[in-house]
C-alpha positions in Angstrom: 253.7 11.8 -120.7 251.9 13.2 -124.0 247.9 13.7 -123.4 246.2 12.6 -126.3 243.4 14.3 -127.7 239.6 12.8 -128.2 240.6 12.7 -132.2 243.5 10.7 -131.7 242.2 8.3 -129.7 239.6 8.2 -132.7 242.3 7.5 -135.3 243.9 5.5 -133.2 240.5 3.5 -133.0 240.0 3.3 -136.8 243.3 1.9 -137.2 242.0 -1.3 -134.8 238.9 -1.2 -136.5 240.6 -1.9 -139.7 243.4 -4.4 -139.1 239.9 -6.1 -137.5 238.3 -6.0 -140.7 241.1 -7.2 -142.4 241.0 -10.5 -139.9 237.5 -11.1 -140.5 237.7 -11.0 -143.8 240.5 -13.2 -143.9 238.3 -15.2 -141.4 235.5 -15.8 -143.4 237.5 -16.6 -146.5 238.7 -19.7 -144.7 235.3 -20.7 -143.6 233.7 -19.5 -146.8 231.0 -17.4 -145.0 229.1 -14.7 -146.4 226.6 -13.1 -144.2 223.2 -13.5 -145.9 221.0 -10.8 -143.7 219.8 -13.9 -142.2 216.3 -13.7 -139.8 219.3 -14.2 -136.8 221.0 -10.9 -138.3 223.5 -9.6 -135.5 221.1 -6.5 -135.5 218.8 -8.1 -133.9 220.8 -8.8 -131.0 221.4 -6.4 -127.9 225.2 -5.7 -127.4 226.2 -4.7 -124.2 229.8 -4.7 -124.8 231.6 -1.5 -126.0 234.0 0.8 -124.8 233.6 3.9 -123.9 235.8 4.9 -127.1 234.1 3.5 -129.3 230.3 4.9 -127.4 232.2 8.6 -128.5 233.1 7.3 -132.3 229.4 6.1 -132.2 228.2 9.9 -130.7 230.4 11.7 -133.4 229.5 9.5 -136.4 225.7 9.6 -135.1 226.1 14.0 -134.8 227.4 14.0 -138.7 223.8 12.4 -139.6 221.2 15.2 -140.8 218.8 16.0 -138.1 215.7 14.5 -139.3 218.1 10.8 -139.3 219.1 11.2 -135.8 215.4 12.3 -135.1 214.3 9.1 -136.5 216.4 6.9 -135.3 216.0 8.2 -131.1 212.2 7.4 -132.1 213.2 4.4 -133.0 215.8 3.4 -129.9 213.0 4.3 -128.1 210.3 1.7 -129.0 213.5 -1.2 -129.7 213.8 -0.6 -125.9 210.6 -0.6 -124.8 210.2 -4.0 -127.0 213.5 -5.6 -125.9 211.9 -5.3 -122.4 208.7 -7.5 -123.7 210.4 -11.2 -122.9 207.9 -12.8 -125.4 208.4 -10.1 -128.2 210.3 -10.5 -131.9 213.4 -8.5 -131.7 213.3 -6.0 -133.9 216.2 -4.8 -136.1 218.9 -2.2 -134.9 217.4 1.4 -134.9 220.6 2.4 -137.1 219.6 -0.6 -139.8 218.5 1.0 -143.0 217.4 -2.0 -145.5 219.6 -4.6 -144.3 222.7 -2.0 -143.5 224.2 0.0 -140.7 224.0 3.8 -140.7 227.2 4.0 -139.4 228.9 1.1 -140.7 232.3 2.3 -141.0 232.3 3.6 -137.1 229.9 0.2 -135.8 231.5 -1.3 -132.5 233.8 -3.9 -132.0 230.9 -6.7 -131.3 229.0 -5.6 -134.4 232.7 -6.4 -136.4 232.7 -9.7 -134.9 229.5 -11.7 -135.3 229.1 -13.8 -137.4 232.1 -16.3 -137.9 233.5 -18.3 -134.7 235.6 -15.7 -132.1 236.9 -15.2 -128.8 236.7 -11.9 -127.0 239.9 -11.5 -124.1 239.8 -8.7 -121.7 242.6 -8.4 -119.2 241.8 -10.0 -115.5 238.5 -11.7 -117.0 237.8 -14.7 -118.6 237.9 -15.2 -122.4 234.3 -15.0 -124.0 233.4 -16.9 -127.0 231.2 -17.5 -129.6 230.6 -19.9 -132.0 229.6 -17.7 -135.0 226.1 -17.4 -136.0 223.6 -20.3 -137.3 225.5 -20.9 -140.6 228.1 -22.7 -138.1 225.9 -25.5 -136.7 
C-alpha cells in the first residue's frame, strides 16, 4: 500500500474543501442566504470539531503568515480563551477575524464551511449532528 505524504493528504483536503464550497453555495442559492456578519457571526462560536488534517492545514496556512500576524493573533487566542472561560462574558470574535474576515479563509475548517444555512454533520459509528443554520432561519 502507497504511504501518502502530509502534502497529499493536504491536496487531497482542498479538493473536499472545494466540492464543499460548491454545495454551500449551491445551498444558499436555494434558500437565498447571504451571510450578513451578523452579531451571531459563526466566529463568535467555539468549534470543537476538526480533524486532525485539517488542525495541520490550519498549522501550515497559520506558519505562511508574517511573524508579527502570528504574534498577534497567539496574543489574541490567548485572551479569547481566557474569556470563553468567563460564563457571563460576550464572546468575542475569532482571533483569526480581521474586519469581518478570516485570515485563513481559504484553509478555515470544515465547521467554519458549514454554518450558516441548515446541515447535518455524519461521522461513521456516531449519530448524525445537525443544525438548523443560523438566526436568518427562524
Amino acid at each position: 500500500m502507497r504511504s501518502e505524504s502530509r502534502s497529499e493528504f493536504l491536496e487531497r483536503l482542498r479538493r473536499v474543501y472545494a466540492r464543499m464550497d460548491a454545495g454551500y453555495g449551491a445551498a444558499a442559492a436555494a434558500y437565498g442566504f447571504v451571510c450578513t456578519g451578523c452579531e451571531e457571526s459563526c466566529c463568535r462560536t467555539r468549534f470543537h470539531h476538526h480533524t486532525l488534517l485539517e488542525y495541520a492545514g490550519l498549522r501550515e496556512a497559520f506558519e505562511r503568515l508574517p511573524s508579527a500576524t502570528q504574534a498577534q493573533i497567539l496574543r489574541l487566542a490567548e485572551e479569547w480563551q481566557a474569556v470563553q472561560t468567563d460564563e457571563g462574558a460576550p464572546r468575542p470574535l475569532c482571533p483569526l477575524n480581521r474586519e469581518g474576515r478570516c485570515l485563513l479563509y481559504t484553509d478555515r475548517p470544515m465547521i467554519c464551511r458549514l454554518h450558516g444555512i441548515p446541515h447535518e454533520l455524519s461521522r461513521s459509528g456516531a449519530a448524525a449532528q445537525r443544525s438548523p443554520g443560523c438566526g436568518e432561519f427562524e
